[in-house]
VEXDREN-2710 file (C-alpha; in Angstrom, 1 decimal):
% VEXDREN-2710
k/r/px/py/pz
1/UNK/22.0/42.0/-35.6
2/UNK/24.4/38.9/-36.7
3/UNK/27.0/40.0/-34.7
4/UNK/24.9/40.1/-31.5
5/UNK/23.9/36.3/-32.7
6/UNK/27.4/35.5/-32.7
7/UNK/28.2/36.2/-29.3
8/UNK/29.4/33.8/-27.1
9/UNK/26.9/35.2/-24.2
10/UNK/23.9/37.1/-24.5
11/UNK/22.1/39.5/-22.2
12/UNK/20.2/37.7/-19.7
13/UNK/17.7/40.8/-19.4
14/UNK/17.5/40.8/-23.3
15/UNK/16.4/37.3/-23.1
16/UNK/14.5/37.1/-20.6
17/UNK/12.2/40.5/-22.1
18/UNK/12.0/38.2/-25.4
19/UNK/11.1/35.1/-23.3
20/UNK/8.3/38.0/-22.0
21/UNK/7.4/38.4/-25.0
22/UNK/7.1/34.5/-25.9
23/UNK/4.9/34.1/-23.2
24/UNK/2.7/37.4/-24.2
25/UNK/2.1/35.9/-27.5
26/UNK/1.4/32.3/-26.7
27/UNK/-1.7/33.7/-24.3
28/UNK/-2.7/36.1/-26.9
29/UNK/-2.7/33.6/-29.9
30/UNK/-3.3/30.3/-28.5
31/UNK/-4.7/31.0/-25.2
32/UNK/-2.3/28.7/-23.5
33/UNK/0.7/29.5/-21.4
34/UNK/4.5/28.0/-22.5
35/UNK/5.5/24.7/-21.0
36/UNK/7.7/21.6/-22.2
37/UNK/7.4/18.7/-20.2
38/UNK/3.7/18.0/-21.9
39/UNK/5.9/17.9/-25.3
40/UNK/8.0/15.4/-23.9
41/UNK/4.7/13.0/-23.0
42/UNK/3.4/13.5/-26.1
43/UNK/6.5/12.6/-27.9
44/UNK/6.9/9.2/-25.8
45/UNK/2.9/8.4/-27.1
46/UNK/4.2/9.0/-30.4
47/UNK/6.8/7.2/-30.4
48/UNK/5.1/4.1/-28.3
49/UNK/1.7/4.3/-30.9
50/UNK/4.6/3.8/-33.9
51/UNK/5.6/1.0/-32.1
52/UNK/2.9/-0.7/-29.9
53/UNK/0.3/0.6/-33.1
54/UNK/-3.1/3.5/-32.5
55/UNK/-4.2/1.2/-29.4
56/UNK/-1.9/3.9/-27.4
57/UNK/-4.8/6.3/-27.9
58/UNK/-7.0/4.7/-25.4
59/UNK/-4.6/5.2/-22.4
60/UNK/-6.2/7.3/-20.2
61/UNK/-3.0/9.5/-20.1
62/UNK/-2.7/9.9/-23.7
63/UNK/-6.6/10.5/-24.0
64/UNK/-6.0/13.2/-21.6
65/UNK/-2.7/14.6/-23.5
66/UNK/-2.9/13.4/-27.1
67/UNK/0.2/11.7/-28.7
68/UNK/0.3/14.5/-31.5
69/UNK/2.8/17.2/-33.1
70/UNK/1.7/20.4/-31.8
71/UNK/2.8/23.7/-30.8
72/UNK/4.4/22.6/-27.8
73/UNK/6.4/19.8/-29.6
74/UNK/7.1/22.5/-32.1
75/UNK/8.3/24.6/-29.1
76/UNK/10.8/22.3/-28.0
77/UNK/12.2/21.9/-31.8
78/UNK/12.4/25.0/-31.7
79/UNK/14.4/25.3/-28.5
80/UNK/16.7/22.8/-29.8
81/UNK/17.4/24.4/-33.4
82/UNK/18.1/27.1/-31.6
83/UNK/20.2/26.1/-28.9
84/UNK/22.5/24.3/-32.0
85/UNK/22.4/27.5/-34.3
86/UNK/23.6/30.0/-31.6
87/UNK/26.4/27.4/-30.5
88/UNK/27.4/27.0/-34.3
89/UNK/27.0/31.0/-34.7
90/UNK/29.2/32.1/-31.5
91/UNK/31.7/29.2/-32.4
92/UNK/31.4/27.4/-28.9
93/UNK/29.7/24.3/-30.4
94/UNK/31.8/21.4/-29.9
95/UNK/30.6/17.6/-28.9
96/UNK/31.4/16.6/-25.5
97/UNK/30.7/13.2/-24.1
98/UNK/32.2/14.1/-20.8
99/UNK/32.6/18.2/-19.8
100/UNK/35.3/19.3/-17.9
101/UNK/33.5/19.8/-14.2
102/UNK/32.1/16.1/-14.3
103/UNK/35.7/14.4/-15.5
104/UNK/36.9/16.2/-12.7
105/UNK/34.7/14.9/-10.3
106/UNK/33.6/11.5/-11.3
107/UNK/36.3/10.8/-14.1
108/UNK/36.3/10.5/-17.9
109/UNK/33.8/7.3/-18.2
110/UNK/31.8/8.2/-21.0
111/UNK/29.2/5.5/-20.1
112/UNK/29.1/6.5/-16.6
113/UNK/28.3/10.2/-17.7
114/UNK/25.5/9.0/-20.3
115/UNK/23.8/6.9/-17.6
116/UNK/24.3/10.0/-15.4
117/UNK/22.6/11.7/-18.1
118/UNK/19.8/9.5/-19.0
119/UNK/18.8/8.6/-14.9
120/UNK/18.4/12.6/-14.5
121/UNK/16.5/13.2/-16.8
122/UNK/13.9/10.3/-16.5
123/UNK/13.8/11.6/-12.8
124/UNK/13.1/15.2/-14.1
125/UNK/10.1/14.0/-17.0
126/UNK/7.9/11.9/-13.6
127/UNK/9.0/15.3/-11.7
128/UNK/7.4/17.7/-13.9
129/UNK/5.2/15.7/-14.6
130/UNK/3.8/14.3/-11.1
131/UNK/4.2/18.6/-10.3
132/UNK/1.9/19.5/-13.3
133/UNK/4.6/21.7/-15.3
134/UNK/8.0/22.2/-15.7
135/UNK/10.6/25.0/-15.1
136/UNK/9.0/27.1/-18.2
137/UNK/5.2/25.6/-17.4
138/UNK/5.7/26.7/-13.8
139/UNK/8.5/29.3/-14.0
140/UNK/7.6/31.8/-16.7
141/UNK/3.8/31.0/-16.8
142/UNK/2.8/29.8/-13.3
143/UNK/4.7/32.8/-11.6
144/UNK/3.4/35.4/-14.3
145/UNK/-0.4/34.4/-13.6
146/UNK/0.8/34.5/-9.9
147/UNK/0.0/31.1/-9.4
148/UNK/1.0/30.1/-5.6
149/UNK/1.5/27.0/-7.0
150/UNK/3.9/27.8/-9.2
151/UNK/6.4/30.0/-7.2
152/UNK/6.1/27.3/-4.6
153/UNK/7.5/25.3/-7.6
154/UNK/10.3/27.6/-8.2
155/UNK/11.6/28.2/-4.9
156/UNK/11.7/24.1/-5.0
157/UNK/13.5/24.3/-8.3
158/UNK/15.9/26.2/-6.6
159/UNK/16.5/24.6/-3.6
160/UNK/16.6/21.6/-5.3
161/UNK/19.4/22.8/-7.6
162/UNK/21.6/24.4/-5.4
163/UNK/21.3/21.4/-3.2
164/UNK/22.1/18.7/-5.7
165/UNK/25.2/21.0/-6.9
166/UNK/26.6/20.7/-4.1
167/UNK/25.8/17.3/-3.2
168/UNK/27.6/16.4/-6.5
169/UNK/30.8/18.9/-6.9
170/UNK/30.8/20.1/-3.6
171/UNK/30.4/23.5/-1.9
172/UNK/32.7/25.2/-4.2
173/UNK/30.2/24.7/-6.8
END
């Protein structure tokens, strides 16, 4: 089993059955589907109640999704811990501050990469967000309760990928 952890690629059907699985669970212990993006909000009420102080509780948003660790925020933890320990595992985890496709596209501006970075994904918390879910909210658990919704959502994702790829490195992409 530690070798297979120490591979440099895994099998996308053997991750995608245990994402299945994932997603199985969550219904059957918590009755509620996967999703990230509501992790994110509840982080950013966190972290504006340690600074603004408890008023932050009587925002309409955050009475509606509570500024508190739960298993959603544990989720994405979890994502991350594991996203570092299978990099550190399969000896591909270095620290990049500009990869190799954008240097060759918009140069080796650190600064311009992070602001990249940080404009993308502000755009993509109001996106899922304003949509109701993200790519796991609407991808895995939207399309497997057949939510028309949610495959709408996908086919978006898509589009919307493929689009911006090749808005930004070009058809070759």
């Amino acid at each position: 089993m530690l070798e297979y952890l120490e591979m440099d690629l895994w099998s996308p059907y053997l991750v995608g059955a245990g994402i299945g699985i994932l997603e199985v669970l969550a219904f059957l212990l918590s009755d509620k589907p996967i999703g990230c993006s509501t992790a994110y909000s509840r982080t950013s009420g966190m972290m504006e109640r340690a600074v603004f102080g408890p008023g932050v509780r009587e925002k309409a948003y955050y009475r509606k999704f509570e500024p508190v660790v739960d298993w959603e925020v544990m989720l994405v933890a979890g994502i991350v811990l594991g996203s570092f320990l299978s990099a550190t595992l399969s000896g591909t985890f270095r620290l990049e501050a500009v990869p190799p496709l954008w240097a060759a596209r918009f140069g080796l501006d650190p600064l311009t990469r992070l602001a990249a970075a940080f404009a993308g994904g502000v755009l993509l918390g109001l996106g899922a967000r304003w949509a109701g879910g993200c790519t796991s909210g609407h991808g895995i658990s939207g399309t497997l309760q057949l939510a028309a919704s949610s495959w709408l959502a996908v086919a978006c994702f898509f589009v919307g990928g493929v689009a911006a790829a090749m808005i930004l490195f070009g058809a070759g992409v």
